[in-house]
C-alpha positions as CSV (number, residue, x, y, z in Angstrom):
1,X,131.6,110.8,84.7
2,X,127.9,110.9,83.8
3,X,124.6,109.3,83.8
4,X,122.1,108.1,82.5
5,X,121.7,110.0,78.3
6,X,119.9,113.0,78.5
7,X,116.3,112.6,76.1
8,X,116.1,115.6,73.7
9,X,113.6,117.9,73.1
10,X,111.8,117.3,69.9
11,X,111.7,119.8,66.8
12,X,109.2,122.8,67.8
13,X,108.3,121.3,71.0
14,X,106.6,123.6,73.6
15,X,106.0,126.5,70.3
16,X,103.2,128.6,71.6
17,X,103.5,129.2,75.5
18,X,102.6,125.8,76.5
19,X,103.9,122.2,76.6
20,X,102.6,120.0,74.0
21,X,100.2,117.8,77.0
22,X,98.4,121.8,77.8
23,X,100.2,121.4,81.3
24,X,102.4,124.5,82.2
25,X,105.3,124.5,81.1
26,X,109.0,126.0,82.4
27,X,111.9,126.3,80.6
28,X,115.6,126.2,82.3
29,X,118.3,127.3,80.9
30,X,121.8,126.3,81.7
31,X,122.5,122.5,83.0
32,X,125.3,123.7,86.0
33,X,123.8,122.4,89.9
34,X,121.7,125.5,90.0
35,X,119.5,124.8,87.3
36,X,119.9,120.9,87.7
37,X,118.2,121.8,91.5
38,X,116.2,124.5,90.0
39,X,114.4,121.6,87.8
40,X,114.5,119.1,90.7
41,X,112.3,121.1,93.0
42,X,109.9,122.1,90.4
43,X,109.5,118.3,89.5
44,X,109.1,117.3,93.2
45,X,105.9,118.7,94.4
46,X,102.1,117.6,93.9
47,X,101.2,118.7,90.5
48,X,104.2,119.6,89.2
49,X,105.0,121.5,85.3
50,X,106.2,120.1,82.5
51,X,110.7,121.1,82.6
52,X,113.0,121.2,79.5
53,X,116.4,122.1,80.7
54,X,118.3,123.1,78.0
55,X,121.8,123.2,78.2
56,X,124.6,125.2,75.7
57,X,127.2,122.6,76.0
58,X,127.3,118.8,75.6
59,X,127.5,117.7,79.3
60,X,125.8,118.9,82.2
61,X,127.3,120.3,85.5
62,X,129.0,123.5,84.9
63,X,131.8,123.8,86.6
64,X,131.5,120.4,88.4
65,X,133.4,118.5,86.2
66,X,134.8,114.8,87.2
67,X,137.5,113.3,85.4
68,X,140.4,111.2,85.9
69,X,143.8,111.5,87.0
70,X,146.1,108.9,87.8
71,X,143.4,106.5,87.5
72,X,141.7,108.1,90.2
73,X,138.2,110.5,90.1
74,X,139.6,114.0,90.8
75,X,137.4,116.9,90.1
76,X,138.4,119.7,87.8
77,X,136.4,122.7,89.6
78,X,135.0,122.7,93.4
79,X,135.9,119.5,95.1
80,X,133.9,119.8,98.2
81,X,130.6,121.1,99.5
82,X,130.6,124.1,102.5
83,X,128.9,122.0,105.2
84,X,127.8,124.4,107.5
85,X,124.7,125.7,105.5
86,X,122.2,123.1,105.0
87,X,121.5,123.5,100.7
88,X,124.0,121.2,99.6
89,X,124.2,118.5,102.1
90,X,120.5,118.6,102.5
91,X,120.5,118.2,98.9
92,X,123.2,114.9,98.4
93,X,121.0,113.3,101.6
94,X,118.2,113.9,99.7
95,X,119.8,112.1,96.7
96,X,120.8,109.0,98.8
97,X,124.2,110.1,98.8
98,X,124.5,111.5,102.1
99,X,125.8,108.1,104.0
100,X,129.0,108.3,101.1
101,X,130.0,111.6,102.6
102,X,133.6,112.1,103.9
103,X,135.7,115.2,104.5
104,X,139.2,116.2,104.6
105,X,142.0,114.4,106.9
106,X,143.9,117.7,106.9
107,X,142.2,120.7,108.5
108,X,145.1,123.2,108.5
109,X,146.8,125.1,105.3
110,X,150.1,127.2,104.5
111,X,150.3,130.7,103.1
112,X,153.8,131.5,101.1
113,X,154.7,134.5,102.7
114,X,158.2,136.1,104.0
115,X,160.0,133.8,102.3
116,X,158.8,130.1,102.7
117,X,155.9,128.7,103.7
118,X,154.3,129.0,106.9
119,X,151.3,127.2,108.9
120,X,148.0,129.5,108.7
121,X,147.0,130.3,112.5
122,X,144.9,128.9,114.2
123,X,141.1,131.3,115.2
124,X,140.8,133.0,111.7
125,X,137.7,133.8,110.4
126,X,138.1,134.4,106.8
127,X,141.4,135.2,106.9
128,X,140.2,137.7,110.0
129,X,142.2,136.9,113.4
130,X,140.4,136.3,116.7
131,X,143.7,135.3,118.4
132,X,146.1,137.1,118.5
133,X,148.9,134.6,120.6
134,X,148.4,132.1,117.9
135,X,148.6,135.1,115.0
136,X,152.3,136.0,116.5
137,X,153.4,132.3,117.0
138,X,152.6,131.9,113.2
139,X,155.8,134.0,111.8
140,X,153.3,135.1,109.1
141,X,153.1,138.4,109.6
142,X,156.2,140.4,110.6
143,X,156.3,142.0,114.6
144,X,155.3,144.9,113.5
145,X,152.4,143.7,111.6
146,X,151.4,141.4,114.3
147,X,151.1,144.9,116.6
148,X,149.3,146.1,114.5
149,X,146.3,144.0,114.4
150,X,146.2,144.1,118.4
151,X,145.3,148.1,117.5
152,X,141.7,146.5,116.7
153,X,141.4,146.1,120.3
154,X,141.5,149.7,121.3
155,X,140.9,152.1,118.1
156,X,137.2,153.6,118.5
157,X,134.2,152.6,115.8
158,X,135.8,152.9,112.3
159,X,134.3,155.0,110.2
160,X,134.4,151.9,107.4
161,X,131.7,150.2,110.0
162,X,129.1,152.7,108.3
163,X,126.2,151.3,106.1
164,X,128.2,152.4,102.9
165,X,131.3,150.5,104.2
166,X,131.5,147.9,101.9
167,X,135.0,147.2,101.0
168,X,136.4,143.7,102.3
169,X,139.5,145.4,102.2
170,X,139.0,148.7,104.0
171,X,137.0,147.1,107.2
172,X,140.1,144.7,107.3
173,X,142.8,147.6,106.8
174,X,141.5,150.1,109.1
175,X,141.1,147.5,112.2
176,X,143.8,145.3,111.4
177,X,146.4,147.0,108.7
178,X,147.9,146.0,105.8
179,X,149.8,142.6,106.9
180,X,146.8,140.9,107.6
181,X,145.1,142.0,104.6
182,X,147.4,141.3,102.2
183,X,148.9,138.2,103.9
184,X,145.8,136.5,105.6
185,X,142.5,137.9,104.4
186,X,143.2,138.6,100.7
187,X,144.5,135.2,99.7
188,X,141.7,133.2,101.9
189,X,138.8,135.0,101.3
190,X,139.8,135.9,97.3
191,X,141.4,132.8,96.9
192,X,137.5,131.4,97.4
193,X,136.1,134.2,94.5
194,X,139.2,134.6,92.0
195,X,139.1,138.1,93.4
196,X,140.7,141.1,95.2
197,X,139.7,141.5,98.6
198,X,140.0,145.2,98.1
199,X,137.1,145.2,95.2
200,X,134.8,142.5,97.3
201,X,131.5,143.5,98.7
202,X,131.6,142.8,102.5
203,X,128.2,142.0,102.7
204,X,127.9,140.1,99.3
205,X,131.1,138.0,99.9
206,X,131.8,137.9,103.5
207,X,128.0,138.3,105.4
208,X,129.5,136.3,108.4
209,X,132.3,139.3,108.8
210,X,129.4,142.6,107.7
211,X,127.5,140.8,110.6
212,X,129.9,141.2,113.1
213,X,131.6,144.2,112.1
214,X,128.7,146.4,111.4
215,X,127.5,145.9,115.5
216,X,130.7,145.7,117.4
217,X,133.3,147.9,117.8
218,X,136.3,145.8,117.8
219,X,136.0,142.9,115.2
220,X,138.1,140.3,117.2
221,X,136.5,140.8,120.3
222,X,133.5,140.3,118.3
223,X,134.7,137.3,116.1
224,X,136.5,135.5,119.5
225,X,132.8,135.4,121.1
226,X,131.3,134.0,118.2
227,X,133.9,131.4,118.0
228,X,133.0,131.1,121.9
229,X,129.1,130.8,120.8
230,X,129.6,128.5,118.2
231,X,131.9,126.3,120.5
232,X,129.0,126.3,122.8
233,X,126.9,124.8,120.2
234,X,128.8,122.1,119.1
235,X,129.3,120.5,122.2
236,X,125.8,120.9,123.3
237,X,124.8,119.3,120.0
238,X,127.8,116.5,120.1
239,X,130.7,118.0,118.2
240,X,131.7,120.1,115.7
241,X,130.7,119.3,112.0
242,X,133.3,119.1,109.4
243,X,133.7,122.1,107.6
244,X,133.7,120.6,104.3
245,X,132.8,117.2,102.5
246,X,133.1,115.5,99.2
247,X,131.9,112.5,97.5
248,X,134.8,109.6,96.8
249,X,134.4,109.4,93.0
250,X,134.2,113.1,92.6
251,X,131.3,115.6,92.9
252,X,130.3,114.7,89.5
253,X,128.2,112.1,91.0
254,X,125.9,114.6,92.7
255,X,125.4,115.8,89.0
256,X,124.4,112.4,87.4
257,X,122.2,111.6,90.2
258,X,120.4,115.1,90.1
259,X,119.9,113.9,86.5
260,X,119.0,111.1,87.1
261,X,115.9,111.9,89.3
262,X,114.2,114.8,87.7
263,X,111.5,112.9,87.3
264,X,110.0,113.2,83.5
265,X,111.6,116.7,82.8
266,X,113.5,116.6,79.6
267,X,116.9,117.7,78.8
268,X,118.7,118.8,75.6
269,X,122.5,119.3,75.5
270,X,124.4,121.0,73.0
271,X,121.2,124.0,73.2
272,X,122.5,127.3,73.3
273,X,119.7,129.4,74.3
274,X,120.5,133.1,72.4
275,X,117.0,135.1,73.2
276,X,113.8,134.9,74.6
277,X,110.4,136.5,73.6
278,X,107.3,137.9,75.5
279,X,104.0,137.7,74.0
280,X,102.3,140.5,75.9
281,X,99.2,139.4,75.5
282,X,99.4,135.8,76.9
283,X,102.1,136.6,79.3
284,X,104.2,133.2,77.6
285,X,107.4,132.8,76.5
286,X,108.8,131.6,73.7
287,X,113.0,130.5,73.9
288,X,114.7,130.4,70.7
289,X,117.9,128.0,70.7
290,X,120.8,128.7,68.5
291,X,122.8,126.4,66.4
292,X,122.3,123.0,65.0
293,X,119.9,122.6,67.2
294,X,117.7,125.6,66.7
295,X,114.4,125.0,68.1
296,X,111.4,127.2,69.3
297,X,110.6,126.1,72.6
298,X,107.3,128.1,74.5
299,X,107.1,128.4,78.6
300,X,105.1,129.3,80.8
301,X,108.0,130.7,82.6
302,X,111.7,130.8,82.5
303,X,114.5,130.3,85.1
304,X,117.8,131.9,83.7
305,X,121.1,129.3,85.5
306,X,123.7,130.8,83.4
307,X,126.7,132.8,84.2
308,X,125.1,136.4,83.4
309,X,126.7,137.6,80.7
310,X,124.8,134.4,78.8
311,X,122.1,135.7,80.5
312,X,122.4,139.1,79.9
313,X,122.2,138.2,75.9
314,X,119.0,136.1,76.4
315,X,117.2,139.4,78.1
316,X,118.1,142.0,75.7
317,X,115.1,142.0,73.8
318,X,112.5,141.4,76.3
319,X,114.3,143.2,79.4
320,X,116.8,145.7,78.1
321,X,117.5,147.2,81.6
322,X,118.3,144.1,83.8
323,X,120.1,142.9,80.6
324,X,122.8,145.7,80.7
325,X,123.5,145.4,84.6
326,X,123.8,141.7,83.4
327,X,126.5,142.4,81.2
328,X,128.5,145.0,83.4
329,X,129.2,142.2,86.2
330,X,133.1,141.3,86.4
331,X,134.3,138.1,86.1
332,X,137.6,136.2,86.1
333,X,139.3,133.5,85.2
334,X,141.3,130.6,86.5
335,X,143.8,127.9,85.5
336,X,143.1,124.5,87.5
337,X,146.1,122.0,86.8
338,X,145.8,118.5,88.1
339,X,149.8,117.1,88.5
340,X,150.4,113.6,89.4
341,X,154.1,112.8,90.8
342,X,156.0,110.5,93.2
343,X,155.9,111.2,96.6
344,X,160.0,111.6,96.4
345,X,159.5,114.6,94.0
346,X,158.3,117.0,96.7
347,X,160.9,118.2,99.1
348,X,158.2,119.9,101.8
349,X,156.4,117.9,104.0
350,X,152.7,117.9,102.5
351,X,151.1,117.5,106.1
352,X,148.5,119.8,106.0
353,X,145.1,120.6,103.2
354,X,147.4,122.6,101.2
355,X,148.4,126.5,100.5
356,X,148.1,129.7,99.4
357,X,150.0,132.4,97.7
358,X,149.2,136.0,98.4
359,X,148.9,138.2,95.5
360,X,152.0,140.4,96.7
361,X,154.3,137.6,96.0
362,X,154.1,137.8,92.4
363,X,153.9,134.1,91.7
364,X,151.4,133.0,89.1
365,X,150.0,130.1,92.1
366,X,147.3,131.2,94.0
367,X,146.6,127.8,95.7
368,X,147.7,124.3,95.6
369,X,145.5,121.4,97.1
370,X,147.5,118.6,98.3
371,X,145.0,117.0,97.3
372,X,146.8,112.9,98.3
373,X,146.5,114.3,101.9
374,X,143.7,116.0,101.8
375,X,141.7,113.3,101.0
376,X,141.9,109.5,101.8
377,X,140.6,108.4,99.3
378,X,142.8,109.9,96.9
379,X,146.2,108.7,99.0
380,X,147.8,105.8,97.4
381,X,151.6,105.1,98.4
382,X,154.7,106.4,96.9
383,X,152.3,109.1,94.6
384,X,151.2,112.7,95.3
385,X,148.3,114.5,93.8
386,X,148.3,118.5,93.7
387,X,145.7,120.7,92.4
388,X,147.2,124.1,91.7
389,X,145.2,127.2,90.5
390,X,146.4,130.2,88.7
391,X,144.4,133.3,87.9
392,X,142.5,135.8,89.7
393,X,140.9,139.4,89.0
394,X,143.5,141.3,87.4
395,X,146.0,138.7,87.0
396,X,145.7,137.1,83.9
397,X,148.9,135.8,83.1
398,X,147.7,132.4,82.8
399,X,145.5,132.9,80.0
400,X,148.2,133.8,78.2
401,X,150.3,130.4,78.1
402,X,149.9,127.8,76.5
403,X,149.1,124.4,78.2
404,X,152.9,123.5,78.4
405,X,154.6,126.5,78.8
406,X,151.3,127.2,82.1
407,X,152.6,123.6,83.7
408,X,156.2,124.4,83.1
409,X,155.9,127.9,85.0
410,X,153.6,126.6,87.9
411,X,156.1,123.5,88.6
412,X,158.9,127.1,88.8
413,X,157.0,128.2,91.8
414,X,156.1,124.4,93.2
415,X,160.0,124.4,93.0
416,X,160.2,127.6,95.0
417,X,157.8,127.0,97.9
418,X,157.8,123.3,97.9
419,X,161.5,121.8,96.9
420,X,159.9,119.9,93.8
421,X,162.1,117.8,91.5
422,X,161.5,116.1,87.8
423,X,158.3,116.3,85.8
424,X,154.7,115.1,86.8
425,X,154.0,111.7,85.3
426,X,150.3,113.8,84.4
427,X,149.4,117.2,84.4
428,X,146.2,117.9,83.0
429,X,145.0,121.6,82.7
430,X,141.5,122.9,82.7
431,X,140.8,125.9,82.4
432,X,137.9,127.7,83.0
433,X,137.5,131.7,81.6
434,X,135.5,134.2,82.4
435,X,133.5,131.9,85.4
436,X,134.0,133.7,88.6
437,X,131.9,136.6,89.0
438,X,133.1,139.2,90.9
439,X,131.0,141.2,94.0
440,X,132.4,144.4,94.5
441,X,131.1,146.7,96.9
442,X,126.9,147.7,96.3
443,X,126.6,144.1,94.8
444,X,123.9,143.1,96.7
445,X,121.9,146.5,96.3
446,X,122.7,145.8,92.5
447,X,121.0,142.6,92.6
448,X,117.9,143.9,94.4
449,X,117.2,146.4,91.7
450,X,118.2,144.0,88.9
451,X,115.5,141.7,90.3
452,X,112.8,144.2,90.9
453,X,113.4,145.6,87.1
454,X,113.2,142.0,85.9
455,X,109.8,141.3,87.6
456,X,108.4,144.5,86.0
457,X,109.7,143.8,82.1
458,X,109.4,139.9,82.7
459,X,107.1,138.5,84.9
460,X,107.9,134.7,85.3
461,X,111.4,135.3,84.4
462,X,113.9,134.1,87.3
463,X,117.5,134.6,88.0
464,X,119.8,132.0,90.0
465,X,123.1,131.0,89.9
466,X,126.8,132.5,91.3
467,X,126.4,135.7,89.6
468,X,124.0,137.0,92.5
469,X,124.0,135.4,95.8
470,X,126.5,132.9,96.5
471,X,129.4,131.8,94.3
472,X,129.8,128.1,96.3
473,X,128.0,125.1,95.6
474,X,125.5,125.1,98.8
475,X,124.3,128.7,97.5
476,X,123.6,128.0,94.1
477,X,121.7,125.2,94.9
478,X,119.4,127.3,97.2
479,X,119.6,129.9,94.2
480,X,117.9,127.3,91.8
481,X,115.1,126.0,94.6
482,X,114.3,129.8,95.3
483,X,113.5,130.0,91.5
484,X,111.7,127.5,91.3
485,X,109.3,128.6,93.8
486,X,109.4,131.5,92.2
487,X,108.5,130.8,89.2
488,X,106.0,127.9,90.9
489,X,104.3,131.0,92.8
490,X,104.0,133.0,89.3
491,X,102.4,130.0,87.1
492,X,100.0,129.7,90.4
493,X,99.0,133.4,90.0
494,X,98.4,132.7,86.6
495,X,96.1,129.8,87.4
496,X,93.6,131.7,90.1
């Protein structure tokens, strides 16, 4: 899905700190929705500076990828938008999109576990239980395990509630125990990062959870009254908001029309950006592209949208430091395989958003979307859409099958949890490496000190994307608009 043709940048354009027209001049690098946004709110304001986005590949979105499948638009990464922060939603009403929204016609999900597949309780936050009643009904943690979380009720303060505590994992486990770690909270909450709930920053990855657990001595007393409070709120504002939403056609849309309006900046694709240069005495920049298309391109500034080991090679001349806690952030990879089958081909009712796998299972699914229920407008009679991922930190079996022998081994566990027959009439595979970064415990205090070295070695240089504060959609498009008025504040200092 795309646009309207991105107009390149011409040969040496920008050399020398400053646009060719003498205005200021920022450069963004990487095309993905946080430097797409990044450039849209520095093209939206009074007296706005010149923008080249330059882009290493030859479309833009990043991970929002559109394609289709069946003959229907099914996205390849994300394929909704968190609705309950403002970013992205704000953002598509913005683009005149906001009237298409829809969102999902199946609220619950499964989790493989004890043998088959069972419905995921009701009152869970993150994977966390604030009812316990509907936690036992579930059968998906054992009697013993179920016990076990009702300790959270009357064990004193855990000493994992400290301002080091920072392990998803070890809050979970010390209030609730293993079962719901391992069964509930690990497959949710690091189905959402590719990670391991055990190597997740609380605060970084689960702020709505550090909230609550850092002031309150029992974590479901805590979580039911914010359920309470939140309850409260959606009536007195006229119902609960849906959770998520998409776009019919795919999310790619949001990308063409971000494209679309950025207003006069220019945008080159197939620009791989490999370092950036200082000149101390002007304070400018001067971006040198890679390539074919090797071009010297001065700014004024520079907003970095890349996953950070890209950006971690763009720094390491100007900002050595920043550069190398750059390059030590984890990431992992996942396997996103599209199948499209008869409805008669799946033996297990699909009658809810989908499932998830926990990683003690040992099966290479993590998730599967039922995507045909999920969403209306992908339901058509007598077929079935599934998105099924594979991959997560530490687990990289995926990687190392082909595309055939991948689809033949996730249709083995389909078979196993969902009574599957025959082959998909499609299956297409996309994979995407090395593009989930990972926040283990300090992350955030890692960031902060990455920033405040950046602002030292490279004034005017911003960060954004879902290497630092926010891996969904909503939060890298608030990532990008914080740059830009970051960088909008720097090129303001300049100017007094």
């Amino acid at each position: 899905m795309s646009g309207t043709p991105p107009r390149p940048i011409a040969g040496g354009e920008g050399v020398g700190g400053s646009a060719p027209t003498g205005r200021r001049h920022v450069v963004v690098v990487g095309g993905g929705v946080t430097g797409l946004a990044a450039a849209h709110a520095l093209r939206g304001g009074d007296d706005p500076p010149a923008v080249t986005v330059l882009e290493a590949s030859g479309r833009l979105g990043g991970k929002i990828l559109t394609t289709p499948v069946d003959g229907i638009a099914v996205d390849a990464g994300p394929d909704s938008v968190l609705a309950r922060v403002p970013w992205g939603v704000d953002l598509l009403r913005e683009l005149g999109l906001g009237d298409e929204l829809v969102s999902p016609v199946q609220g619950s999900a499964y989790v493989f576990t004890r043998g088959r597949l069972r419905r995921i309780p009701e009152g869970l936050v993150l994977g966390v239980p604030a009812d316990l009643a509907s936690l036992a009904r579930s059968g998906v943690l054992s009697p013993a395990g179920v016990a076990r979380a009702g300790l959270d009720l009357v064990l004193p303060r855990s000493r994992f509630y400290g301002p080091d505590a920072d392990s998803v994992g070890a809050v979970v486990r010390a209030r609730f125990g293993r079962e719901v770690a391992e069964r509930l909270v690990d497959p949710l909450l690091g189905g959402i990062n590719a990670g391991d709930a055990d190597r997740l920053s609380l605060r970084a990855s689960a702020p709505q959870l550090g909230a609550v657990a850092s002031g309150s001595r029992s974590l479901l007393l805590a979580l039911r009254a914010q359920q309470r409070a939140q309850r409260a709120a959606a009536t007195a504002t006229g119902g609960a908001a849906p959770v998520f939403v998409t776009l019919p056609g795919g999310l790619g849309r949001l990308i063409d029309a971000l494209a679309l309006r950025l207003r006069g900046a220019k945008v080159a694709l197939d620009h791989p950006v490999e370092r950036v240069e200082r000149d101390p005495a002007s304070g400018t920049y001067v971006v040198h592209t890679a390539g074919p298309n090797r071009r010297r391109v001065g700014a004024d500034a520079v907003v970095l949208a890349t996953p950070a080991p890209a950006a971690a090679a763009v720094l390491r001349d100007i900002a050595p430091a920043p550069a190398a806690r750059l390059a030590a952030v984890p990431y992992s990879s996942v396997a996103l395989v599209t199948l499209a089958l008869p409805s008669s081909a799946v033996g297990h009712p699909l009658d809810a958003s989908g499932l998830l796998v926990p990683r003690r299972e040992g099966l290479l699914v993590t998730a599967c979307s039922f995507g045909s229920s999920k969403w209306a407008h992908w339901a058509r009679p007598g077929r079935v859409l599934l998105r099924v991922s594979a991959g997560r930190y530490g687990d990289e079996r995926a990687l190392a099958l082909d595309d055939g022998a991948l689809v033949d081994a996730l249709l083995a566990d389909l078979r196993t949890m969902l009574g599957l027959t025959g082959r998909p009439d499609e299956a297409r595979v996309t994979r995407w490496e090395r593009s989930f970064p990972q926040y283990e415990p300090g992350h955030l205090d890692r960031v902060a000190v990455l920033e405040a070295e950046l602002r030292e070695a490279a004034p005017g240089v911003a960060l954004a994307g879902a290497a630092y504060r926010g891996v969904g959609i909503p939060a890298c498009i608030r990532q990008g608009r914080e740059a830009a008025t970051a960088v909008a504040a720097h090129l303001a200092g300049r100017s007094a």
